[in-house]
N, C-alpha and C positions, 0 to 999 in steps of 0.2 A: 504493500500500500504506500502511496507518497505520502511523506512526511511533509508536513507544514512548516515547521519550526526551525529556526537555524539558518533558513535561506536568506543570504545579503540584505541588508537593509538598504532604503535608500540613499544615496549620499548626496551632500548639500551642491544643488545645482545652483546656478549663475541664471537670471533672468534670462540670458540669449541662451542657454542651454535649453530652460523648459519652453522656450517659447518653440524653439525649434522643435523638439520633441511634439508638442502639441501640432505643429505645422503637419510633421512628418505622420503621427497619425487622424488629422484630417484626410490627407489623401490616399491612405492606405481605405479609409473606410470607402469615399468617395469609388475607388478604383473597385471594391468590391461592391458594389450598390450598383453600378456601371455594367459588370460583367454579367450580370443575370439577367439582362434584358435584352432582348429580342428585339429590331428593329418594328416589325411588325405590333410590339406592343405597344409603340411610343410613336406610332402612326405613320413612321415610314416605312418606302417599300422595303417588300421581303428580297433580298439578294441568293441567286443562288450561286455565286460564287463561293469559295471556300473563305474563309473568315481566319486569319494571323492569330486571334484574341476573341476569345470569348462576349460573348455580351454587345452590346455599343462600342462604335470607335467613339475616344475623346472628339471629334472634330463632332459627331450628330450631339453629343450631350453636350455643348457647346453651343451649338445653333436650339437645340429646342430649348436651353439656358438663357440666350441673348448674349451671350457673352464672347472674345474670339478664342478661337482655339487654342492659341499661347497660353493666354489668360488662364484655361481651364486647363491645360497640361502643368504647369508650374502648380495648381491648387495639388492635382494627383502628385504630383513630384513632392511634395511637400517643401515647396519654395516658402520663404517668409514674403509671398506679397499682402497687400492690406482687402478686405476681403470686407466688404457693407453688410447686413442683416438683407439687406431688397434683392444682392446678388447670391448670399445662402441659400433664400427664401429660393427664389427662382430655382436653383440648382436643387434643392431639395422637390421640388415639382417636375422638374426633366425628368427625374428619377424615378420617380411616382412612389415615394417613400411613403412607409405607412405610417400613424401617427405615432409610433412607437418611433419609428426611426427617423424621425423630421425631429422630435425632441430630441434623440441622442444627437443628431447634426447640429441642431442648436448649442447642445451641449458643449462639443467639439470645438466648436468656433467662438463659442464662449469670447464675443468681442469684448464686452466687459466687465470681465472680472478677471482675477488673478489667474494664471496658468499651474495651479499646485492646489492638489485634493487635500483636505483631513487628512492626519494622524491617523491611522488605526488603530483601534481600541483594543487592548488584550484581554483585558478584565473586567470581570461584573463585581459591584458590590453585593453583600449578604441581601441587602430587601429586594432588590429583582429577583433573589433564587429565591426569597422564601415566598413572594407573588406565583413562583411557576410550581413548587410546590404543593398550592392551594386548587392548580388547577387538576382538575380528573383524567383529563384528555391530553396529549402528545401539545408539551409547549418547549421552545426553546429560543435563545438568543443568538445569533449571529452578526459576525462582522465580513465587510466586504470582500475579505478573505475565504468566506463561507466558511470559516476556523467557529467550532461550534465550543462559547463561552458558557453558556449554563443550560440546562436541561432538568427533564422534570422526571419522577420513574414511569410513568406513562411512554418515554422516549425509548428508552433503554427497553420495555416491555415490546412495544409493536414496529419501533424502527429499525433499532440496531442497537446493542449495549454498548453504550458510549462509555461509561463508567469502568469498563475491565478493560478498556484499551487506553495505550499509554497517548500523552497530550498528544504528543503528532504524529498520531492516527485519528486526533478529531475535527474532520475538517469535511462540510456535507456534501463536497462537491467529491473529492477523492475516492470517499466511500460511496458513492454514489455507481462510480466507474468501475470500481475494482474490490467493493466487498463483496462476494458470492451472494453471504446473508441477504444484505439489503436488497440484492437484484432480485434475488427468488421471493421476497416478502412484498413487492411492489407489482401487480399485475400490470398498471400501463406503464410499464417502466419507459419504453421508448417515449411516450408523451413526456414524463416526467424528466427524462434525460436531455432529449430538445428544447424542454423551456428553462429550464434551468442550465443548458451553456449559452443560450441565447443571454441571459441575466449577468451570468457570469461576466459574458462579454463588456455590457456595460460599466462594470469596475474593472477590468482591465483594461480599458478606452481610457476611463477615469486618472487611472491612475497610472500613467503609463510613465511616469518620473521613476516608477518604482520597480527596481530590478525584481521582486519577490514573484510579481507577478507572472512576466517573462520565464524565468527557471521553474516554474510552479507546471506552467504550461506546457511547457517544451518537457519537464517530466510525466506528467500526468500524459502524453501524447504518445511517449513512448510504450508507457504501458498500458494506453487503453487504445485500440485503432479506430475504437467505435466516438471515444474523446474527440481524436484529432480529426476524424472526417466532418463531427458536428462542429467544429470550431472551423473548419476551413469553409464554411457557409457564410461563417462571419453576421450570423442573423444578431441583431438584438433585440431586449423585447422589455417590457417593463414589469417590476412586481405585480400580480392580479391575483384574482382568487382564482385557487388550482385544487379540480378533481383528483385526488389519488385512490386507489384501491389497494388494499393490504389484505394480507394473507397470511399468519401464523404457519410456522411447521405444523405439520401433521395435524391442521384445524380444516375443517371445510367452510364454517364460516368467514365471510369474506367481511373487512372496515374497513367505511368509506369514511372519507373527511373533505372536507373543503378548507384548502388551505388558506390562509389570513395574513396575511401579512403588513407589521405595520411599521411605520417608523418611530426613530426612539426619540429622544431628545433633541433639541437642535446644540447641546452642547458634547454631543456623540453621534452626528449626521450616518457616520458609517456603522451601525449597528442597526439590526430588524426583528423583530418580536413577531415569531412564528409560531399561532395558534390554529391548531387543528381543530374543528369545529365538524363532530361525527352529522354523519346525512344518514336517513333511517329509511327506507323504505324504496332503495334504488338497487337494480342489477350493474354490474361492468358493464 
């Protein structure tokens, strides 16, 4: 299982360093938004020539943008040119981005605010665990890490026994990929493995000053192939309420839940308060 713990921290970058890094992955996202589309989606004609690259040429996402082609090849390149909200906006429409990913675009291009995420939070105080305590049902704390901070024995009972495995092994994303357990207790696993690298994705966009994230990924890739195919889709998606279906060893009864997800404090932005809320009367 990968290990969470121990991976490089980030080190102290220089304004023109994070600005660039933020540059370099706006146009990595842009590049992947690009390649999924089909002329014919985006209302021009269909070519039956063979195609160099995937997707749209920059020069079509360019013109259905307003913008010239230079312009929109430097944005993919991750050049530092200066870059308006009316020209995002637009380019985020060439692309026909879905509202999940018109927010991360914004996010990305973040014209003003600082180019540096949140700290990441390692620790919970005592009265959040003793709040998850109190609850019946599967609750737990995570940081953008998906490094799972406190949990309740409803977790340990129908997800995965977090509590007999050492700290890093507890991270929901890891176990996710690579504990046998949790894959055979989780019926729509592929659902739940697609929405959640898609989430993923978005603090690793976030947070891309941070080496932890980069090594996190490139291990976890190595050892899961079903990992690295759903990251190379590069979907993003945002926190929502998610159907899971669970299944005990050697139980025929099947718990469902609807997952909840909320945010914590604004003086802990990178932490999410995940409660399981049971649904009664439904099949897979």
């Amino acid at each position: 299982m990968v290990e969470t713990n121990g991976l490089s921290q980030p080190a102290h970058l220089s304004p023109v360093d994070l600005n660039s890094m933020r540059a370099k992955t706006l146009g990595d996202y842009l590049k992947s938004r690009r390649a999924r589309l089909q002329p014919e989606q985006v209302g021009l004609a269909k070519t039956y020539r063979q195609r160099r690259t995937p997707g749209l040429r920059r020069e079509e996402v360019a013109i259905l943008a307003g913008v010239s082609a230079t312009y929109y090849t430097y944005l993919e390149q991750g050049r530092e040119v200066a870059v308006s909200r009316e020209v995002i906006e637009s380019i985020g429409r060439a692309l026909q981005l879905s509202p999940d990913e018109y927010t991360h675009l914004l996010g990305l291009w973040n014209g003003n605010e600082p180019g540096i995420a949140p700290p990441i939070t390692s620790e919970i105080t005592q009265p959040w665990q003793d709040i998850l305590n109190q609850m019946a049902f599967p609750a737990f704390i995570t940081n953008d890490r998906a490094e799972l901070l406190a949990w309740n024995t409803s977790v340990d009972k129908y997800l995965l026994d977090f509590t007999s495995r050492a700290p890093k092994q507890r991270n929901m994303m890891s176990s996710l990929f690579t504990d046998p357990e949790m894959r055979a207790r989780i019926i729509n696993w592929e659902e739940m493995a697609a929405h959640s690298v898609a989430i993923f994705r978005t603090s690793y966009d976030k947070y891309a000053h941070d080496p932890w994230f980069s090594q996190f990924v490139d291990n976890l890739s190595k050892e899961s192939p079903e990992f690295a195919s759903l990251w190379e889709l590069h979907r993003v998606e945002a926190k929502r309420v998610t159907r899971v279906f669970y299944q005990l060893p050697d139980q025929d009864q099947v718990n469902i839940y609807d997952i909840k997800s909320l945010s914590f404090t604004l003086d802990h932005p990178d932490l999410h308060l995940c409660i399981y809320s049971p649904v009664k009367g439904q099949e897979p």
